[in-house]
N, CA and C atoms as an extended XYZ file, in Angstrom:
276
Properties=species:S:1:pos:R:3:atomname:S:1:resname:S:1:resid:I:1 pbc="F F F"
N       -10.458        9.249       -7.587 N   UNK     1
C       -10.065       10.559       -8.054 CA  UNK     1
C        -8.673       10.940       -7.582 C   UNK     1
N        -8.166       11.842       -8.059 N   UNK     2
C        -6.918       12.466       -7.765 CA  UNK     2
C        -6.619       12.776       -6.209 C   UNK     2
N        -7.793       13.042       -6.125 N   UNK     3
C        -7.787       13.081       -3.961 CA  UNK     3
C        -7.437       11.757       -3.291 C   UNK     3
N        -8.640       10.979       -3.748 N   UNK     4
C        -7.713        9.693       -2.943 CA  UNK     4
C        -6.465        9.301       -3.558 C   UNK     4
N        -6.113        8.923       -4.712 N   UNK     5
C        -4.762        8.823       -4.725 CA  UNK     5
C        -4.032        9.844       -3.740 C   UNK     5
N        -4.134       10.649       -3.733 N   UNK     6
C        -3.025       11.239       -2.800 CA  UNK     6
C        -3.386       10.644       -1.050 C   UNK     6
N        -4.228       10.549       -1.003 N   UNK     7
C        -4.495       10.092        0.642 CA  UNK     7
C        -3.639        8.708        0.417 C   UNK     7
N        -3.674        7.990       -0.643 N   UNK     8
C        -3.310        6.200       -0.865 CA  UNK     8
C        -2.106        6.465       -0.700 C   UNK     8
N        -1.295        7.523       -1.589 N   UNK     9
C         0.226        7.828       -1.385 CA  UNK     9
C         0.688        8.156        0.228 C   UNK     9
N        -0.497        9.269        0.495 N   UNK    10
C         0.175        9.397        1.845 CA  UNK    10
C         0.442        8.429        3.231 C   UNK    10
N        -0.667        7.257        2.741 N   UNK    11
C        -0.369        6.524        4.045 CA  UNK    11
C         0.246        5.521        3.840 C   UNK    11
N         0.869        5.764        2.374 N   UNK    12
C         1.767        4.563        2.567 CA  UNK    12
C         3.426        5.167        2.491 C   UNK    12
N         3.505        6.394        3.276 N   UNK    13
C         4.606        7.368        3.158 CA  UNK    13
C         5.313        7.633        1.394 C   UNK    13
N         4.792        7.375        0.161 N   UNK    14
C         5.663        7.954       -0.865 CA  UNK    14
C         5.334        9.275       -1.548 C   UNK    14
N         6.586        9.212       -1.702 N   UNK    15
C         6.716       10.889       -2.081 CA  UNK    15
C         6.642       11.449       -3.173 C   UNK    15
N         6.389       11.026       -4.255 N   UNK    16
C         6.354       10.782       -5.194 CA  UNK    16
C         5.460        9.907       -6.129 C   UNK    16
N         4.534       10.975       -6.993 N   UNK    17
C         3.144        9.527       -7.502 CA  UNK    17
C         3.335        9.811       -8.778 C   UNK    17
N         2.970        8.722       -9.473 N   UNK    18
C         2.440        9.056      -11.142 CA  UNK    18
C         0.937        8.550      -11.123 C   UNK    18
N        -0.062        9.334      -11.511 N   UNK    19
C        -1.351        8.500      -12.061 CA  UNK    19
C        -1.751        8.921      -12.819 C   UNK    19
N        -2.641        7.790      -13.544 N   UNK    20
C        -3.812        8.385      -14.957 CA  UNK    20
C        -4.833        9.388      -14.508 C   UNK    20
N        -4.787       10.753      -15.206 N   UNK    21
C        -5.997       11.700      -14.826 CA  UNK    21
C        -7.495       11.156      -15.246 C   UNK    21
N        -6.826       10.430      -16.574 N   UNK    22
C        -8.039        9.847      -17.076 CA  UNK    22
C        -8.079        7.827      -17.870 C   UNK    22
N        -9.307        7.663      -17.933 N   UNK    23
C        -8.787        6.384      -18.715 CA  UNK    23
C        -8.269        6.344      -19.317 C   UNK    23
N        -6.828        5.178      -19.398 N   UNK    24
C        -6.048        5.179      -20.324 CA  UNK    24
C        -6.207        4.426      -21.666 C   UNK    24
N        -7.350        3.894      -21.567 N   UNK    25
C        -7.532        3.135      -22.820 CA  UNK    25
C        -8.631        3.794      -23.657 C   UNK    25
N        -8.824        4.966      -23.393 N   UNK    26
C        -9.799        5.837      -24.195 CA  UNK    26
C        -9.184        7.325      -23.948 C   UNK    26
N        -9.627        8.205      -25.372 N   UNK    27
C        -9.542        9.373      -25.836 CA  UNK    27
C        -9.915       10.587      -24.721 C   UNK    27
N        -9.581       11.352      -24.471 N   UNK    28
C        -9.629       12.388      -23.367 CA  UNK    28
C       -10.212       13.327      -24.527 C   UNK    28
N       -11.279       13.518      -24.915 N   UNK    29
C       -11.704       14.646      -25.769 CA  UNK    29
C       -12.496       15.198      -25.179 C   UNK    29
N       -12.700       15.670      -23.711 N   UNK    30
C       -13.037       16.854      -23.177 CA  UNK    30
C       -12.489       17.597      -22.315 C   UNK    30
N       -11.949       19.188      -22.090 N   UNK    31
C       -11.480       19.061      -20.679 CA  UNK    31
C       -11.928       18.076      -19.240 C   UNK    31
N       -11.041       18.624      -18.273 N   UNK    32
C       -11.570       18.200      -17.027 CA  UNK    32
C       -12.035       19.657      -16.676 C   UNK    32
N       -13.635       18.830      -15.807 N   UNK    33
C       -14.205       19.948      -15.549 CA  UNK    33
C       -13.151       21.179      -14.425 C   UNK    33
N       -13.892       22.060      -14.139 N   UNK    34
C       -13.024       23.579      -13.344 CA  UNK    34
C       -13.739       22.691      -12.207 C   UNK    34
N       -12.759       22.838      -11.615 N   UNK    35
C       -13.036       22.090      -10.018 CA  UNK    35
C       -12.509       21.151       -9.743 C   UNK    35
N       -12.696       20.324      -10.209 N   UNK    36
C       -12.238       18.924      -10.351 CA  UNK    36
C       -10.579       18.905       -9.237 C   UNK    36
N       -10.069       20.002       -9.376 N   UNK    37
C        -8.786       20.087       -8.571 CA  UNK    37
C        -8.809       20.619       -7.388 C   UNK    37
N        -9.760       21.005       -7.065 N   UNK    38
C        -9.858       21.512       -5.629 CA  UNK    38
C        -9.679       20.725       -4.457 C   UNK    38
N       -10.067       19.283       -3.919 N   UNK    39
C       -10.061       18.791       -2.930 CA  UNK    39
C        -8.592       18.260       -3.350 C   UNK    39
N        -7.991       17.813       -4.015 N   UNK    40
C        -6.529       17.644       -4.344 CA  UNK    40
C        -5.614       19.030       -3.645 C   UNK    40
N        -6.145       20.163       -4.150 N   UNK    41
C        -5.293       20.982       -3.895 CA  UNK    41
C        -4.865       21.318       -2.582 C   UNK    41
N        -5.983       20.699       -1.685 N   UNK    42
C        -6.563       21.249       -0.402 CA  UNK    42
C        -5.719       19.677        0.756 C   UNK    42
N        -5.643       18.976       -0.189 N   UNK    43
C        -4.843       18.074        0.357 CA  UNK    43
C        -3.442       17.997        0.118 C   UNK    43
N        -3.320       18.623       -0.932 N   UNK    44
C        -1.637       18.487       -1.239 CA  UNK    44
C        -0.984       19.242       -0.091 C   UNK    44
N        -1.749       20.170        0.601 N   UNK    45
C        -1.138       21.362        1.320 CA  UNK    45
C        -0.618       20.663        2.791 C   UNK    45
N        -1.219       19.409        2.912 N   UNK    46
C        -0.965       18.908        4.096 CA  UNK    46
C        -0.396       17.582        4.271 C   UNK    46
N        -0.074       16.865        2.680 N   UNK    47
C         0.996       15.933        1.966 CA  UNK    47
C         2.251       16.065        1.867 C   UNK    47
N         2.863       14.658        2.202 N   UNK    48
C         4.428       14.521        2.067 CA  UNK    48
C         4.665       14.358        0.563 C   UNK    48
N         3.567       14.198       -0.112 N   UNK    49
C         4.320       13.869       -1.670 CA  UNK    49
C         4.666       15.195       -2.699 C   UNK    49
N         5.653       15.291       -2.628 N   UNK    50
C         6.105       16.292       -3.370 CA  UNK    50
C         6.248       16.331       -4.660 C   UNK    50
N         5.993       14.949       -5.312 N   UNK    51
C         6.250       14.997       -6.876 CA  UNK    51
C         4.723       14.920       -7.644 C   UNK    51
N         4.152       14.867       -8.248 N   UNK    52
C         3.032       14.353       -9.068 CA  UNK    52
C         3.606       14.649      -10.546 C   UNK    52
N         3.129       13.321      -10.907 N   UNK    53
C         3.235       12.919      -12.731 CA  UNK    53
C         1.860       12.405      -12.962 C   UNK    53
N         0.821       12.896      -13.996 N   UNK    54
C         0.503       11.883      -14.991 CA  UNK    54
C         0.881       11.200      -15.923 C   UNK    54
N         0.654       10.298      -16.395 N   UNK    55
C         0.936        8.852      -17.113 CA  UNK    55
C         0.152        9.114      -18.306 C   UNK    55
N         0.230        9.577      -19.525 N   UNK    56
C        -0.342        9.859      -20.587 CA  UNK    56
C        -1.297        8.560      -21.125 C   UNK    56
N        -2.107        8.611      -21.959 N   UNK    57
C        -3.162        8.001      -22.174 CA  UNK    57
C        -2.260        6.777      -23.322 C   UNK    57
N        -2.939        5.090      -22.784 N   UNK    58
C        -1.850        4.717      -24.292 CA  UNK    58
C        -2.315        4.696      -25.532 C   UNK    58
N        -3.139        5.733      -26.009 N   UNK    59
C        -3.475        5.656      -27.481 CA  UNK    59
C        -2.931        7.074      -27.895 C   UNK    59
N        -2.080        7.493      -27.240 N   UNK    60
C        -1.481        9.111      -27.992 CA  UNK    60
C        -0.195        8.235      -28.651 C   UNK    60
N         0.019        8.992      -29.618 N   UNK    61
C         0.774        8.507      -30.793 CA  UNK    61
C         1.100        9.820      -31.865 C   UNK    61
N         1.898       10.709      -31.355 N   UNK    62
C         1.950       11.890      -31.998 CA  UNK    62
C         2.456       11.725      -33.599 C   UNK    62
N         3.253       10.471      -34.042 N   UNK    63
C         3.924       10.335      -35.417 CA  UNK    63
C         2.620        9.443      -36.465 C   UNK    63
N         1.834        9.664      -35.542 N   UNK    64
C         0.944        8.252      -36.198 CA  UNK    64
C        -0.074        9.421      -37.684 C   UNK    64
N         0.214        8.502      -39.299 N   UNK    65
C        -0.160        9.202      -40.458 CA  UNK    65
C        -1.884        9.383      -40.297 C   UNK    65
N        -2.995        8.930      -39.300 N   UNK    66
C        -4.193        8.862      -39.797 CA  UNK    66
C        -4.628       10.367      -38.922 C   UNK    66
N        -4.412       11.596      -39.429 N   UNK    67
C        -4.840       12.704      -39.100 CA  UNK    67
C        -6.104       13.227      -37.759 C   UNK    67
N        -7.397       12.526      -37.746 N   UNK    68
C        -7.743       11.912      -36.837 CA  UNK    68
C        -7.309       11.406      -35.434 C   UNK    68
N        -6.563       10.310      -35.584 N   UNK    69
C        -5.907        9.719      -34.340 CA  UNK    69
C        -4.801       11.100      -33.606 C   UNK    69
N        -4.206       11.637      -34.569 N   UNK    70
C        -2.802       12.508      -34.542 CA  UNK    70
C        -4.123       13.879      -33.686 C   UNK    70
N        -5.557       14.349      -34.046 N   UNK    71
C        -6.165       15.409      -33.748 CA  UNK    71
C        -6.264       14.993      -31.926 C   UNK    71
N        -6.732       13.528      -31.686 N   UNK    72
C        -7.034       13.085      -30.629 CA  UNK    72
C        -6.299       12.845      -29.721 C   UNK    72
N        -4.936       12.637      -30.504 N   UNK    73
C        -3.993       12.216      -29.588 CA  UNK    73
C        -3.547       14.099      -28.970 C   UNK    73
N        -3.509       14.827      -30.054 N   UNK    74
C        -3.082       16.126      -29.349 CA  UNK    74
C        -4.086       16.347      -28.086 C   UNK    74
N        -5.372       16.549      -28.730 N   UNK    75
C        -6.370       16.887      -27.867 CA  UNK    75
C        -6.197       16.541      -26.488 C   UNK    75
N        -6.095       15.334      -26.484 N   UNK    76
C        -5.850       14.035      -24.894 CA  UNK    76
C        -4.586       14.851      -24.119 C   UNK    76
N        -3.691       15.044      -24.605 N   UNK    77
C        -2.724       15.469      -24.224 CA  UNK    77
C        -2.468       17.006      -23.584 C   UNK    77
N        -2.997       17.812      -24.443 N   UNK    78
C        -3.999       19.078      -23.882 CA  UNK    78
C        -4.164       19.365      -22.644 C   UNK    78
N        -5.257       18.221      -22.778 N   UNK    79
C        -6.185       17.949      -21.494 CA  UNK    79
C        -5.312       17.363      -20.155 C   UNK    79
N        -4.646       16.769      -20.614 N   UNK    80
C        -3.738       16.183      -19.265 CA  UNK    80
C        -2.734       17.243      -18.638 C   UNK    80
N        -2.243       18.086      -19.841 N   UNK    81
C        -0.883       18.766      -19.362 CA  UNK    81
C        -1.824       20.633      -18.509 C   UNK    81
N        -2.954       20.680      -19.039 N   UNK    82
C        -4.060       21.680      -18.803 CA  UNK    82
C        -4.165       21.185      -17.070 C   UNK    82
N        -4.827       20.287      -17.108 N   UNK    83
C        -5.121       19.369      -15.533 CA  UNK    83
C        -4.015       19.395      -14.519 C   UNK    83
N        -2.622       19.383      -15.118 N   UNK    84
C        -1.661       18.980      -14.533 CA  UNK    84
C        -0.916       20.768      -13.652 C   UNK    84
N        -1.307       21.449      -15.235 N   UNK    85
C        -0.877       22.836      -14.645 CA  UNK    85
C        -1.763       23.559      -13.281 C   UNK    85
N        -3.263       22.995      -13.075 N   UNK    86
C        -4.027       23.281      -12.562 CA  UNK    86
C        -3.908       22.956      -11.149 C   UNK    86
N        -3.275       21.608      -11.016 N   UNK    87
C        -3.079       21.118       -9.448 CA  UNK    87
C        -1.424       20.952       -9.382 C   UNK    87
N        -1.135       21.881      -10.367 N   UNK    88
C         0.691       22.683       -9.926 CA  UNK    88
C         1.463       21.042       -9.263 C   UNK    88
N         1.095       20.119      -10.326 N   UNK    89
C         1.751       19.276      -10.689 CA  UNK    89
C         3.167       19.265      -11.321 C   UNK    89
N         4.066       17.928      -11.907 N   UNK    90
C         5.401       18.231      -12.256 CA  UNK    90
C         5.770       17.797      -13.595 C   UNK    90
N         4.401       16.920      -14.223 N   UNK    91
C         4.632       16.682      -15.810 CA  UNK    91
C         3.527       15.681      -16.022 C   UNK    91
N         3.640       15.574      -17.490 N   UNK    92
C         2.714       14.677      -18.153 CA  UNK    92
C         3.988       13.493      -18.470 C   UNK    92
């Protein structure tokens, strides 16, 4: 989870992480649950890493014609940049 990554960052001193919130080889079509950011948050407070990025999912494809893929790919994306605002992260 997002907690240990940050413990993994911290003991290996970087300051700066990017990770997947979610699998990247599948569709993010639900939020992340309310909570889900709490033990992150509770650790960031006492972390040297000052940056956090997620790494977008690789099936978003915003130009892509099959309407469908284009609904999912928004959706996924949503969900990541939603997650990201939540643990006052720095981008998708």
């Amino acid at each position: 989870g997002l907690g240990e990554a940050l413990k993994r960052a911290d003991s290996l001193g970087i300051t700066a992480m990017q990770v997947h919130a979610s699998a990247p080889q599948a569709w993010n079509r639900q939020p992340f649950k309310c909570g889900c950011e709490d033990v992150f948050l509770e650790l960031r407070e006492k972390s040297n890493v000052g940056a956090v990025f997620f790494h977008g999912i690789y099936l978003i494809n915003l130009a892509t014609p099959d309407p469908e893929k284009q609904h999912l790919a928004k959706l996924s994306l949503i969900h990541s940049l939603d997650l990201m605002h939540r643990i006052r992260g720095d981008g998708v």
